[in-house]
C-alpha positions as a Markdown table, in Angstrom:
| # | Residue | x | y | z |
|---|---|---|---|---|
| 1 | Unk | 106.7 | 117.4 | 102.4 |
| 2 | Unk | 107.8 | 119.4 | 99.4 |
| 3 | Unk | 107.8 | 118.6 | 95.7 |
| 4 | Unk | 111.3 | 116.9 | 94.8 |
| 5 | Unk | 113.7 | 119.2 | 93.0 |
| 6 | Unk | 114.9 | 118.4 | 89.2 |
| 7 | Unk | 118.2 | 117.8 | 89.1 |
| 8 | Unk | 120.5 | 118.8 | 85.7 |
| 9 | Unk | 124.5 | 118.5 | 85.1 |
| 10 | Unk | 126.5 | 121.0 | 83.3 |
| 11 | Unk | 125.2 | 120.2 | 79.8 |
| 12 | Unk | 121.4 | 120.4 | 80.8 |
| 13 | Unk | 121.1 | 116.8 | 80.5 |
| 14 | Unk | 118.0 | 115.4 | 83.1 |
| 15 | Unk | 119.0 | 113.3 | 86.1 |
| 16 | Unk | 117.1 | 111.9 | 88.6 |
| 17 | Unk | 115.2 | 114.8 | 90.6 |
| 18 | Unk | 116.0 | 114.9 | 94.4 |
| 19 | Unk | 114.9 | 115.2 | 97.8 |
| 20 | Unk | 114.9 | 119.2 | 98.8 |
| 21 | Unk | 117.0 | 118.3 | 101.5 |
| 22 | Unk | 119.8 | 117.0 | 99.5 |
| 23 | Unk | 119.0 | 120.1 | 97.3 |
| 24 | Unk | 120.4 | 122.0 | 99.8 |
| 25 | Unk | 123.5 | 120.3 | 100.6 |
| 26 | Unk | 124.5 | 120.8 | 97.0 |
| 27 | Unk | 123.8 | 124.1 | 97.1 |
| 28 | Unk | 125.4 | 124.5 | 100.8 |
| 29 | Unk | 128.6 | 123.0 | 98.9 |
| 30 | Unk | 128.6 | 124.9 | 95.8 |
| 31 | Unk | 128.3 | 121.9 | 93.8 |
| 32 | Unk | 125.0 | 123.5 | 92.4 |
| 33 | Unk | 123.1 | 126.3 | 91.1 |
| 34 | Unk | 119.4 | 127.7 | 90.7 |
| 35 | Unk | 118.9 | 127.2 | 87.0 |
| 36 | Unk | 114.8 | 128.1 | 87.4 |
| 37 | Unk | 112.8 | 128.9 | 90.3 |
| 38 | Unk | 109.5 | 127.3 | 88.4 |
| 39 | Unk | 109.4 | 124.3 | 88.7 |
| 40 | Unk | 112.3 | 124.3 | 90.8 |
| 41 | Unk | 115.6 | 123.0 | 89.2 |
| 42 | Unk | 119.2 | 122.8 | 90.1 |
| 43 | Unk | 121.9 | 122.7 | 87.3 |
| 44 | Unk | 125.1 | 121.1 | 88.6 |
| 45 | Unk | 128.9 | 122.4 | 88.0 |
| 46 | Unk | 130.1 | 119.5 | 86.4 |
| 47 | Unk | 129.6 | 117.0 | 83.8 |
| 48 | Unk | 128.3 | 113.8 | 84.8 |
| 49 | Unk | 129.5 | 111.1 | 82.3 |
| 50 | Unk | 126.8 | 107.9 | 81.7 |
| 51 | Unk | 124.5 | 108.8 | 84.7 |
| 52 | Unk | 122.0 | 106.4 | 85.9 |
| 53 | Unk | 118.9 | 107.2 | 85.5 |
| 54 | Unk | 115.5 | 105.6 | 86.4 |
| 55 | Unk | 112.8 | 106.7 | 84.0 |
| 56 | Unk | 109.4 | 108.1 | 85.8 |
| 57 | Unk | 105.7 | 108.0 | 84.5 |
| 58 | Unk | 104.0 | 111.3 | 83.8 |
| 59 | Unk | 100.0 | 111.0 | 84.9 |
| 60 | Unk | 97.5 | 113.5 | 83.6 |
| 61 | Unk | 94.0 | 114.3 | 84.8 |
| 62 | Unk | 92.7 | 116.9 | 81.9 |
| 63 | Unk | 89.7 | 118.8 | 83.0 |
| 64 | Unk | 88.0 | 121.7 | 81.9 |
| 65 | Unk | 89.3 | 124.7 | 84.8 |
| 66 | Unk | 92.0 | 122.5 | 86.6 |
| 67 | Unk | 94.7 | 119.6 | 85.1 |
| 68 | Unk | 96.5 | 117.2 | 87.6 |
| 69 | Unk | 100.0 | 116.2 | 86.7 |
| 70 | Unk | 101.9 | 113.5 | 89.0 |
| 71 | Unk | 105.7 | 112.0 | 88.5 |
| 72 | Unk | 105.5 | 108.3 | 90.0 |
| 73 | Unk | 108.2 | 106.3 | 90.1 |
| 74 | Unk | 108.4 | 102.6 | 89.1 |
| 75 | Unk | 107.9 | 102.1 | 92.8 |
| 76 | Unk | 104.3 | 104.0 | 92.7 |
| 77 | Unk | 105.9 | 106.8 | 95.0 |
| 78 | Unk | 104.3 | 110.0 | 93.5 |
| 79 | Unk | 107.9 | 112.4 | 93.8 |
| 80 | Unk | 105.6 | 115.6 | 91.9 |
| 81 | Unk | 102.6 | 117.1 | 91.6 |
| 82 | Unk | 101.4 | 119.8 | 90.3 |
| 83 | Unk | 98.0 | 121.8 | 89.0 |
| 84 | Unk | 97.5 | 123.6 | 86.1 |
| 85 | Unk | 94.5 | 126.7 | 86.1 |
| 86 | Unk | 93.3 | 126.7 | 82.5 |
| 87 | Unk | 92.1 | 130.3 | 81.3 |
| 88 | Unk | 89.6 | 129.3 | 79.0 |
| 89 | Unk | 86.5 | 131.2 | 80.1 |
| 90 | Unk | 88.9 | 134.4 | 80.1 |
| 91 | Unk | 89.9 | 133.8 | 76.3 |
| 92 | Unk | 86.4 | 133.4 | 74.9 |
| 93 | Unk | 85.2 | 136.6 | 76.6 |
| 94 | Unk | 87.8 | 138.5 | 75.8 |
| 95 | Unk | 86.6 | 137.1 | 72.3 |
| 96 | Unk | 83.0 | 138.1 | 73.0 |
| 97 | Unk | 83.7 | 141.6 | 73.6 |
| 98 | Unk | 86.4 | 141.6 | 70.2 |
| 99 | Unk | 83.2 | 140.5 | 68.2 |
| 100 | Unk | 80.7 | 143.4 | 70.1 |
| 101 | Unk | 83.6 | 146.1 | 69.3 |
| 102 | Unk | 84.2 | 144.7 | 65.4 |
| 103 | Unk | 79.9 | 144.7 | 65.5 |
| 104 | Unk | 79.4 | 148.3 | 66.7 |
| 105 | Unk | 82.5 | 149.5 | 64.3 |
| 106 | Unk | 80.8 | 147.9 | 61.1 |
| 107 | Unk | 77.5 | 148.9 | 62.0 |
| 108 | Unk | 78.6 | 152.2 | 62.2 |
| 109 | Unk | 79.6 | 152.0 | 58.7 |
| 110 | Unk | 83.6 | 152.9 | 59.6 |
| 111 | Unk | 84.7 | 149.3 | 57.9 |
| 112 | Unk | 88.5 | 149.5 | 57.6 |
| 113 | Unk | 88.4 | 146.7 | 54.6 |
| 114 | Unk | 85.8 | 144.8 | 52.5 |
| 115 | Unk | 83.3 | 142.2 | 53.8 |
| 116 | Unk | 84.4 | 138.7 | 53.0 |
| 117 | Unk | 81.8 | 135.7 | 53.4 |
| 118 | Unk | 81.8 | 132.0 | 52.4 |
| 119 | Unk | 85.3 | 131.7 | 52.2 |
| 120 | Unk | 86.4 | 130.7 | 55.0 |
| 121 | Unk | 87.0 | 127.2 | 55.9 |
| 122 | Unk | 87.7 | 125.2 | 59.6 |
| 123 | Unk | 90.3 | 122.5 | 59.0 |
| 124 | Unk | 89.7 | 118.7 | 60.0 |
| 125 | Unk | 90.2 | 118.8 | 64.2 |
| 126 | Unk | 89.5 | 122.3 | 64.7 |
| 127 | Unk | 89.1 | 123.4 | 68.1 |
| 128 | Unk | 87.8 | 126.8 | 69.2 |
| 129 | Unk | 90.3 | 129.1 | 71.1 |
| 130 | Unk | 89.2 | 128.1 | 74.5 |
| 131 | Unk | 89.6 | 124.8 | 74.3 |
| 132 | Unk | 92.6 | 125.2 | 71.9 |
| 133 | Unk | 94.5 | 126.9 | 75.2 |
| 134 | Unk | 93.8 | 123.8 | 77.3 |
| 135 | Unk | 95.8 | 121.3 | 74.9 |
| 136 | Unk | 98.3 | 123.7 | 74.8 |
| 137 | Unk | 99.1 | 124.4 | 77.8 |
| 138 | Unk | 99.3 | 121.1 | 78.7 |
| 139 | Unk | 101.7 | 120.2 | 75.5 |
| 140 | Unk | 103.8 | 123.2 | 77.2 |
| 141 | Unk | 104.3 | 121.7 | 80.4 |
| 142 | Unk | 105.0 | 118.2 | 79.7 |
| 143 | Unk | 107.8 | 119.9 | 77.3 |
| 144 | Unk | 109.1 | 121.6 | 80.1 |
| 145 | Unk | 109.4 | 118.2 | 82.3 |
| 146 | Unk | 110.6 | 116.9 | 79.9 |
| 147 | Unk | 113.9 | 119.0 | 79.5 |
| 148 | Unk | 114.5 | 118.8 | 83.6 |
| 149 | Unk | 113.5 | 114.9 | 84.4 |
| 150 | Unk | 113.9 | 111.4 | 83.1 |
| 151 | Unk | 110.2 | 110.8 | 81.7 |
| 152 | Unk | 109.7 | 107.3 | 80.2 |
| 153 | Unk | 106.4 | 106.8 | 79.4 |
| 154 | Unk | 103.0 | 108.8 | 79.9 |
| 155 | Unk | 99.4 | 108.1 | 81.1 |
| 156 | Unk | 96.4 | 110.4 | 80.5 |
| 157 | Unk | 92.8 | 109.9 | 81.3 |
| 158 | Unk | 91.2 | 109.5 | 78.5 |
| 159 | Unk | 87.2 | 109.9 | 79.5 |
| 160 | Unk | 84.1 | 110.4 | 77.7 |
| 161 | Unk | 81.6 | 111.6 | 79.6 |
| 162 | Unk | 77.6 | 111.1 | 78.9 |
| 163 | Unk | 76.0 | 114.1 | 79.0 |
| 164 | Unk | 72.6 | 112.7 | 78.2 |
| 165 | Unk | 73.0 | 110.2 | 81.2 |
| 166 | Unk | 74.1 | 112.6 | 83.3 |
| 167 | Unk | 71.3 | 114.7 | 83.1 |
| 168 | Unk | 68.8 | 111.9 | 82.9 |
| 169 | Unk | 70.3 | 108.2 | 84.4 |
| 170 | Unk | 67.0 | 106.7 | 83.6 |
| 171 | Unk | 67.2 | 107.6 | 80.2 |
| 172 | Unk | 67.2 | 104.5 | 77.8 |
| 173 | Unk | 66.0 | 103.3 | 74.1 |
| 174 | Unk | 64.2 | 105.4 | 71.8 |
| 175 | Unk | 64.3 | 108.3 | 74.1 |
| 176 | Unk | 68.4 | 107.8 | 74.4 |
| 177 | Unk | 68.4 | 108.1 | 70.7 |
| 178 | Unk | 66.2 | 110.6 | 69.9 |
| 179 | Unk | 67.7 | 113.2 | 72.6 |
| 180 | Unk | 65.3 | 115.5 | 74.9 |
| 181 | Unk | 63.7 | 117.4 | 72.6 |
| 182 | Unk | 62.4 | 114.7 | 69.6 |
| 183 | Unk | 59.1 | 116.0 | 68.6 |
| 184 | Unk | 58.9 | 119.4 | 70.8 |
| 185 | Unk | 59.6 | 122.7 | 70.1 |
| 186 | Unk | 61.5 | 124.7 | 72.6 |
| 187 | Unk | 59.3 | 127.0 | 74.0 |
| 188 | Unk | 56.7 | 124.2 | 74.7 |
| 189 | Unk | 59.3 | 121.5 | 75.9 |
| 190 | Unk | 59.6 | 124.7 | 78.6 |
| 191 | Unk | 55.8 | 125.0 | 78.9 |
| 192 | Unk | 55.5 | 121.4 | 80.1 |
| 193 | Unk | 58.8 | 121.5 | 82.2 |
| 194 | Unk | 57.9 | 124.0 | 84.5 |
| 195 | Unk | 54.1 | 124.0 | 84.8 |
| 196 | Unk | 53.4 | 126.4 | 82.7 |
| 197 | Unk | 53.8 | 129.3 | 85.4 |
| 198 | Unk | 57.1 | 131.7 | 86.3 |
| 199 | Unk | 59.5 | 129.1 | 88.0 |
| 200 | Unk | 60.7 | 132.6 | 90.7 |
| 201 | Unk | 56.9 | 133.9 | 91.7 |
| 202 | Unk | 54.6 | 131.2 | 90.5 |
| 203 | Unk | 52.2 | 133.4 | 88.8 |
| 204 | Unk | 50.2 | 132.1 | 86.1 |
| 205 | Unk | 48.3 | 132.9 | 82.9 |
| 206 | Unk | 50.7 | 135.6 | 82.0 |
| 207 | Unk | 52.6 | 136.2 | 79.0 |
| 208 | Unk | 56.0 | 134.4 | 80.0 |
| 209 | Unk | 59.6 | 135.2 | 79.0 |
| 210 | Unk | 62.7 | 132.5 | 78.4 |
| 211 | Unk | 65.4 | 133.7 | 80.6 |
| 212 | Unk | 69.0 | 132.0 | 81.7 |
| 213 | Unk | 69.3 | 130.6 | 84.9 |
| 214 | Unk | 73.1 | 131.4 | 85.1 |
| 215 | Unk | 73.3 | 134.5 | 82.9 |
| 216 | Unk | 75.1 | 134.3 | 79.8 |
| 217 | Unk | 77.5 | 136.9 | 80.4 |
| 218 | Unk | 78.6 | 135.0 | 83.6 |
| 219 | Unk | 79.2 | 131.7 | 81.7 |
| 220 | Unk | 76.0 | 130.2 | 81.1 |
| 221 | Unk | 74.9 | 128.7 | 77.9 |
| 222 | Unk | 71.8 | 128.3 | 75.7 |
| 223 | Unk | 71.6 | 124.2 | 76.7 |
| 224 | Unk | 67.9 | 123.7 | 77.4 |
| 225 | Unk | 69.0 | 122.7 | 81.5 |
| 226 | Unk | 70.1 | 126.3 | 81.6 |
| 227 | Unk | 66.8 | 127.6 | 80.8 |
| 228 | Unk | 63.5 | 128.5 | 82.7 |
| 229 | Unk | 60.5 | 130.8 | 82.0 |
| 230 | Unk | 59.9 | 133.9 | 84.2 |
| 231 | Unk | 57.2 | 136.8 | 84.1 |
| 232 | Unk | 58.3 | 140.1 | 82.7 |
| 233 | Unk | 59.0 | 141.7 | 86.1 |
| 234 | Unk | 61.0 | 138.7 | 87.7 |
| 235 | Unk | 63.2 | 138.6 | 84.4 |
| 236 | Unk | 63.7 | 142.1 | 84.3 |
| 237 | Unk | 64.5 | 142.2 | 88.2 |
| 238 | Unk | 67.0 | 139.2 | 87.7 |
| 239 | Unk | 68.6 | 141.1 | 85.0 |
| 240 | Unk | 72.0 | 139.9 | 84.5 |
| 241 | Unk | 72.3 | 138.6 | 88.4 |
| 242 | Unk | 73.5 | 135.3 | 89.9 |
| 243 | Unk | 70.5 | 133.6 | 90.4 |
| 244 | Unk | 72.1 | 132.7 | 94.2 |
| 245 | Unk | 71.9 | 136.5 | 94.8 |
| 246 | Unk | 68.4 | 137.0 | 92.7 |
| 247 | Unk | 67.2 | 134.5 | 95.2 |
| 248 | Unk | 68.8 | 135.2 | 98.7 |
| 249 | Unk | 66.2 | 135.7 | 100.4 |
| 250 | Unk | 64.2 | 132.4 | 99.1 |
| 251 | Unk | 66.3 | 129.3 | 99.7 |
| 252 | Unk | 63.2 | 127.3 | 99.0 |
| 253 | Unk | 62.8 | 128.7 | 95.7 |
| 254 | Unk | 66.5 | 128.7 | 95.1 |
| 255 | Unk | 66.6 | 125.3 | 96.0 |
| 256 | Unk | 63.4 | 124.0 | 93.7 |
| 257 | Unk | 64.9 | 126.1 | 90.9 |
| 258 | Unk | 68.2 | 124.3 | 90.9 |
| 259 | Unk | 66.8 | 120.5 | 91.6 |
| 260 | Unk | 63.9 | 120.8 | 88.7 |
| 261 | Unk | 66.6 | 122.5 | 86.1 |
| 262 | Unk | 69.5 | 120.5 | 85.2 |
| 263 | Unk | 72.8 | 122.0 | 85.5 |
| 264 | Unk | 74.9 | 123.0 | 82.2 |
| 265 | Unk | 77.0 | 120.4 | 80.9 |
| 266 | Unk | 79.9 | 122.7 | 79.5 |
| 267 | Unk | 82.6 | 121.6 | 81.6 |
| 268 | Unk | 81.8 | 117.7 | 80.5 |
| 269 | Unk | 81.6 | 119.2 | 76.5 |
| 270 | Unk | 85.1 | 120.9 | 76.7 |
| 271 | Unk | 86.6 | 117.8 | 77.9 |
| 272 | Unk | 84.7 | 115.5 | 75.2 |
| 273 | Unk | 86.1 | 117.8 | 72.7 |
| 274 | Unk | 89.9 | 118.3 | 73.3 |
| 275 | Unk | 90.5 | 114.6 | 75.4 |
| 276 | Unk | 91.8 | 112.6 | 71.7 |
| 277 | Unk | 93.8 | 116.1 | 70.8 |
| 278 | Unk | 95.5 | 115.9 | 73.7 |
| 279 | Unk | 96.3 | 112.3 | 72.9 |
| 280 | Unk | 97.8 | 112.9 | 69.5 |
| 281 | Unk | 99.6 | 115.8 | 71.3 |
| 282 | Unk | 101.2 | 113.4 | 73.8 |
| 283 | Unk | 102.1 | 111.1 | 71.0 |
| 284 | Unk | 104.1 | 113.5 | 69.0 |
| 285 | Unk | 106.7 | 113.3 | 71.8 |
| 286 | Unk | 108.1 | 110.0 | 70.9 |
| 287 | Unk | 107.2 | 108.4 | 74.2 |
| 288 | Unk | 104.9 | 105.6 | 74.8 |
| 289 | Unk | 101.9 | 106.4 | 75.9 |
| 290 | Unk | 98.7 | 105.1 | 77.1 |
| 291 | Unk | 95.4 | 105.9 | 78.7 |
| 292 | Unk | 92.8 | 105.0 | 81.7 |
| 293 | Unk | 88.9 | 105.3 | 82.3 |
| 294 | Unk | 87.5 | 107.7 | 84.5 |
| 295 | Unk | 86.3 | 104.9 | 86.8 |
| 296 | Unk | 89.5 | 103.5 | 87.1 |
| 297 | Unk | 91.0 | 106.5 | 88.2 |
| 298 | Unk | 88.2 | 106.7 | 91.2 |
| 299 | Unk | 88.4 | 103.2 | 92.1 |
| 300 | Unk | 92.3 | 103.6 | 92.6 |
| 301 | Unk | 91.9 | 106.8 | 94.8 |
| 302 | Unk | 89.1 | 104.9 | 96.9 |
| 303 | Unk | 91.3 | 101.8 | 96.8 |
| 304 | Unk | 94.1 | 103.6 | 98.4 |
| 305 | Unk | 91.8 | 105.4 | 100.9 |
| 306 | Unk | 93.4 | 109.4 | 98.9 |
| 307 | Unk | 91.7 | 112.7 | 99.3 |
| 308 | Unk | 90.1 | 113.9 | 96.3 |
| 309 | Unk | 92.7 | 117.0 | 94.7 |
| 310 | Unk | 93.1 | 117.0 | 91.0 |
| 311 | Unk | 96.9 | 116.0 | 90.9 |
| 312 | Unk | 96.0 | 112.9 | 93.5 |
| 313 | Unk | 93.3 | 111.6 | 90.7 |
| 314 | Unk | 96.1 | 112.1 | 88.2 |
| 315 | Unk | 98.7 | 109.8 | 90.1 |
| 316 | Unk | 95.5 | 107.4 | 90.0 |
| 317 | Unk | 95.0 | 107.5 | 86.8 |
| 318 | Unk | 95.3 | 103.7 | 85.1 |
| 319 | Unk | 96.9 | 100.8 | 86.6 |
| 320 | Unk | 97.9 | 101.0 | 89.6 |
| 321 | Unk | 100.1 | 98.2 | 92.0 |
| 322 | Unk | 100.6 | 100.8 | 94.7 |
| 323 | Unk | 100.9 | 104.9 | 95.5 |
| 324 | Unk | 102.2 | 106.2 | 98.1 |
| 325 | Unk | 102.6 | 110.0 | 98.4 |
| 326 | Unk | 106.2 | 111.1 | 98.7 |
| 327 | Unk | 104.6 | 114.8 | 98.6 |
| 328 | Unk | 102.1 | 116.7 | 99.7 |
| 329 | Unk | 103.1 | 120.8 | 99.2 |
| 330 | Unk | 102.9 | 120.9 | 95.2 |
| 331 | Unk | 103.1 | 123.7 | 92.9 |
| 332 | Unk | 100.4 | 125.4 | 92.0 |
| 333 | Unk | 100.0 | 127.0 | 88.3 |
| 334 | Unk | 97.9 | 129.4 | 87.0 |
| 335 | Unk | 97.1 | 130.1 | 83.6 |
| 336 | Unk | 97.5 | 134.2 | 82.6 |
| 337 | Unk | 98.2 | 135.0 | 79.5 |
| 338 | Unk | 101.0 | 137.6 | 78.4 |
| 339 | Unk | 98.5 | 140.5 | 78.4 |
| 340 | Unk | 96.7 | 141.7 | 75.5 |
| 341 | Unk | 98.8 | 143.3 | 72.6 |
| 342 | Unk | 97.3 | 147.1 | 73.3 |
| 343 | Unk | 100.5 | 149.4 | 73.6 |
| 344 | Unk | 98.4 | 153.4 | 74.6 |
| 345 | Unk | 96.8 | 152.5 | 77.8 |
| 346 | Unk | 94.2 | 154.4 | 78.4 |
| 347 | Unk | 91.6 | 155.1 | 81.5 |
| 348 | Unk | 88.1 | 154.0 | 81.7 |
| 349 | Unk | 87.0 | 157.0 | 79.5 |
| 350 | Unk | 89.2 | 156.4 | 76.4 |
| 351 | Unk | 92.2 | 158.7 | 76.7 |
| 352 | Unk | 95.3 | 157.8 | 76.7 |
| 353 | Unk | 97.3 | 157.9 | 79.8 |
| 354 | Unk | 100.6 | 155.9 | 79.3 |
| 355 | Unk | 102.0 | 154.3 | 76.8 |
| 356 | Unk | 103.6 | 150.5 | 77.1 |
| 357 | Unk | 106.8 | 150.0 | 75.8 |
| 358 | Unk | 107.4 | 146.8 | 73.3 |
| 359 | Unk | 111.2 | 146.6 | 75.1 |
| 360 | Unk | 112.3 | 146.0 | 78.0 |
| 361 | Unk | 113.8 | 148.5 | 80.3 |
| 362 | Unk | 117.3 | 148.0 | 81.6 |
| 363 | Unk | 116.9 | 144.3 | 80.7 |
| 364 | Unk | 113.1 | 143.9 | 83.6 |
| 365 | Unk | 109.5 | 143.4 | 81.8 |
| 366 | Unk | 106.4 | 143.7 | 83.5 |
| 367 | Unk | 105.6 | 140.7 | 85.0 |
| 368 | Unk | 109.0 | 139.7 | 85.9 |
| 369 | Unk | 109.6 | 137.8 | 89.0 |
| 370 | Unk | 112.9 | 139.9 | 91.1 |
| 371 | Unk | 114.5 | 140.0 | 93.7 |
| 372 | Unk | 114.9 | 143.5 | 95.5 |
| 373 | Unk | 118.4 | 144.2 | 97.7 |
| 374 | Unk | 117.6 | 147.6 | 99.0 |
| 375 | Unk | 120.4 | 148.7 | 101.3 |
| 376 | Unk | 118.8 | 151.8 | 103.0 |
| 377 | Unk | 115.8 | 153.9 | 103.1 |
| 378 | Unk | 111.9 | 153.5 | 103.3 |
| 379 | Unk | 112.1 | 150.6 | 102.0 |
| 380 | Unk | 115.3 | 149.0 | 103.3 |
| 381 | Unk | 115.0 | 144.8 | 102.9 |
| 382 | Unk | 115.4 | 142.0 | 100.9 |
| 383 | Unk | 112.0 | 141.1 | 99.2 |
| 384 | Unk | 110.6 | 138.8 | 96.2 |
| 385 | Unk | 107.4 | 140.1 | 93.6 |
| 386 | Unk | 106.9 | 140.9 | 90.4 |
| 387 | Unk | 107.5 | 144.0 | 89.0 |
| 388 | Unk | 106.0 | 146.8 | 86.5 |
| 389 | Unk | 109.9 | 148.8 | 85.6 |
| 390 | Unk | 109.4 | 152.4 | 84.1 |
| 391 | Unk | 111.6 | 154.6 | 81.5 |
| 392 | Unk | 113.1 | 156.3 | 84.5 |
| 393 | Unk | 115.2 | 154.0 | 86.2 |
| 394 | Unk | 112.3 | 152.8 | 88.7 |
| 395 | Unk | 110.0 | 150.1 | 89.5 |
| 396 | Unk | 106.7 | 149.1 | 90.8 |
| 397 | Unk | 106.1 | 146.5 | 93.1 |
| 398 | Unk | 102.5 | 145.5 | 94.6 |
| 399 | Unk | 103.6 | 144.2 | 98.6 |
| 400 | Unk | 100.9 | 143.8 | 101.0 |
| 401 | Unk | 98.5 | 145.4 | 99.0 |
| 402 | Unk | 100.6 | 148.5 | 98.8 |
| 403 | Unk | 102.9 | 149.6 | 96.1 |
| 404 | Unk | 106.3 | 150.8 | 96.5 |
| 405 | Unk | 108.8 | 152.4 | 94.1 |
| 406 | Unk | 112.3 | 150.9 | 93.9 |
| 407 | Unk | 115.5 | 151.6 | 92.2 |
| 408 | Unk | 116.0 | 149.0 | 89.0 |
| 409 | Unk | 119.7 | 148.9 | 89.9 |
| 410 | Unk | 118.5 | 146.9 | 93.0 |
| 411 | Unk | 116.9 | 144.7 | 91.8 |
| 412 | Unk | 118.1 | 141.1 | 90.4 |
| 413 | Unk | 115.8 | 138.7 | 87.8 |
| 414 | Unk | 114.2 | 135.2 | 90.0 |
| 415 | Unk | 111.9 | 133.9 | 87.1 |
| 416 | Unk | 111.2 | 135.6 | 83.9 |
| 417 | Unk | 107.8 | 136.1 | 82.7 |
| 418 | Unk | 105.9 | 133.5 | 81.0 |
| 419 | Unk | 102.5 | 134.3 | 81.0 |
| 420 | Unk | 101.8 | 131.8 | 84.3 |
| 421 | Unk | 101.4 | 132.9 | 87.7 |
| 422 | Unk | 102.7 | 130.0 | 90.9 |
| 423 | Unk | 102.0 | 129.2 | 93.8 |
């Protein structure tokens, strides 16, 4: 069972969305037209004067990597789903390795302007870029469901999540209050955590090293559950490796490694630090809006005896008389990006090889979703993909893992590019 299709009339106006088999008797007729291929809406030839509409709830799970978006209607039948692939680890490094460049330039002394310091200050709610994309992104799409469907009202989870309890449930009074490390330094709260000794080899009574259990150019951060000590040879043999592939051949140690270290709590911290912007986000639409608990949103999926998929826990989110799931193929977003704003691409020694024009070419970007009519040769078909067009009248597709060169004049636009990739 497929998504239901959004349903416009002739002056964009939202109707009630349909089932995808009536979608295709209105387009069997003619009464109808692809007006966008994501998410999937038809635009109808005519006017419809004082439809009838029946306003649906928009649900939203936020996480960190993945966000769950349902349409229910007032009879709890979940018509929609969808889930949204943040790109937030992407941004921040692609930010890291923007601050090593700008460090190696100035430390070369080849500063394009003047130092400026202490003037610089972060307004009230600022958010870093990372976690900046993930309330966006979501603002984005429930502006886009809202052009193509009826939405009345919307429900987001709104969930705080403990991060001293989840890394220590027995953790109460002073000790709650005073966090982990009240009255220890670092190194020696390490000392006493693992024994004094190298948590890979064991060896003792050697000068020992801090080192990441997940590396930090992988992810990891400098939270004290994401750090162990290690001797100078196991840290330099670990290097910058997954500790899964450090310790392969050791799935005791692996295993003792990862049950006495705690695991890093960044995923819970994004969400504790964008879930009220998102709030006032969803506010600014003019629709009523309100929120639910993370354990109400678990005890409605175990309740109604669901799977566990992010856009499932997002039709659970809140109060809930009854679901029943209308749909189960949904559409499947992924967060990309536009592509960086470099125009002389160059190879992976530093000269240029091609240059990226700002304009399109004979109306096709890169990216660009198409559909390709080729009437004879190599390549004779009808096929859908993105494509990469070029100055001479050509472009690139990437089919089967093999790329093929194509006449533009063949080709006709699906779904222009807009920095999301679907499936």
């Amino acid at each position: 069972m497929s998504n239901y299709c959004f349903l416009i009339d002739a002056n964009k106006t939202p109707l009630n969305p349909v089932h995808p088999s009536h979608a295709r008797k209105l387009l069997d007729c003619g009464k109808a037209a692809v007006f966008r291929r994501y998410p999937f809406t038809l635009i109808l030839k005519r006017v419809v004067e004082n439809p009838l509409v029946h306003p649906l709830t928009l649900k939203i799970d936020p996480g960190s990597k993945f966000t769950g978006i349902a349409l229910i209607t007032n009879g709890g039948e979940v018509i929609w789903g969808m889930e949204l692939q943040h790109r937030g680890q992407q941004i921040k490094d692609a930010l890291e390795h923007r601050r090593v460049v700008r460090r190696g330039r100035r430390n070369r002394n080849t500063r394009y302007r003047q130092a400026r310091f202490l003037n610089r200050k972060r307004q009230a709610g600022w958010l870093a870029p990372s976690l900046r994309h993930r309330v966006l992104t979501t603002e984005t799409w429930v502006k886009r469901l809202q052009k193509f469907t009826p939405i009345g009202s919307i429900v987001q989870e709104l969930v705080k999540f403990d991060t001293q309890a989840i890394q220590n449930p027995e953790i109460s009074g002073t000790e709650y209050q005073q966090g982990t490390l009240h009255g220890y330094e670092c190194r020696e709260y390490l000392l006493e955590k693992w024994n004094r000794q190298c948590a890979y080899c064991g060896v003792k009574d050697v000068p020992l090293e801090i080192e990441h259990i997940q590396p930090k150019s992988k992810g990891g951060s400098d939270r004290i559950s994401n750090l162990c000590l290690a001797c100078h040879k196991c840290n330099q043999r670990k290097g910058s490796r997954d500790i899964k592939d450090f310790l392969k051949g050791k799935p005791d140690v692996l295993h003792r490694v990862l049950r006495q270290a705690k695991s890093p709590l960044k995923d819970t911290a994004s969400v504790n630090s964008t879930r009220w912007s998102l709030f006032n986000a969803l506010k600014s639409f003019g629709l009523l809006v309100s929120t639910g608990t993370g354990g109400q949103t678990k005890f409605n999926r175990i309740r109604f005896e669901l799977p566990k998929a992010h856009w499932i826990d997002a039709a659970c989110v809140g109060v809930v008389d009854a679901i029943k799931l209308v749909t189960t193929k949904i559409l499947k977003v992924k967060a990309t990006g536009f592509g960086g704003r470099q125009r002389c691409q160059t190879d992976k020694f530093g000269y240029p090889q091609k240059h990226r024009p700002l304009r399109p070419i004979f109306g096709f970007c890169t990216g660009d979703i198409v559909r390709a009519d080729v009437p004879k040769g190599k390549y004779a078909g009808t096929f859908t993909a993105r494509v990469c067009p070029m100055s001479h009248g050509y472009g690139e597709f990437v089919i089967d893992k093999k790329r093929r060169s194509i006449k533009l004049e063949y080709l006709t636009p699906v779904h222009r590019k807009d920095g999301y990739d679907y499936a």
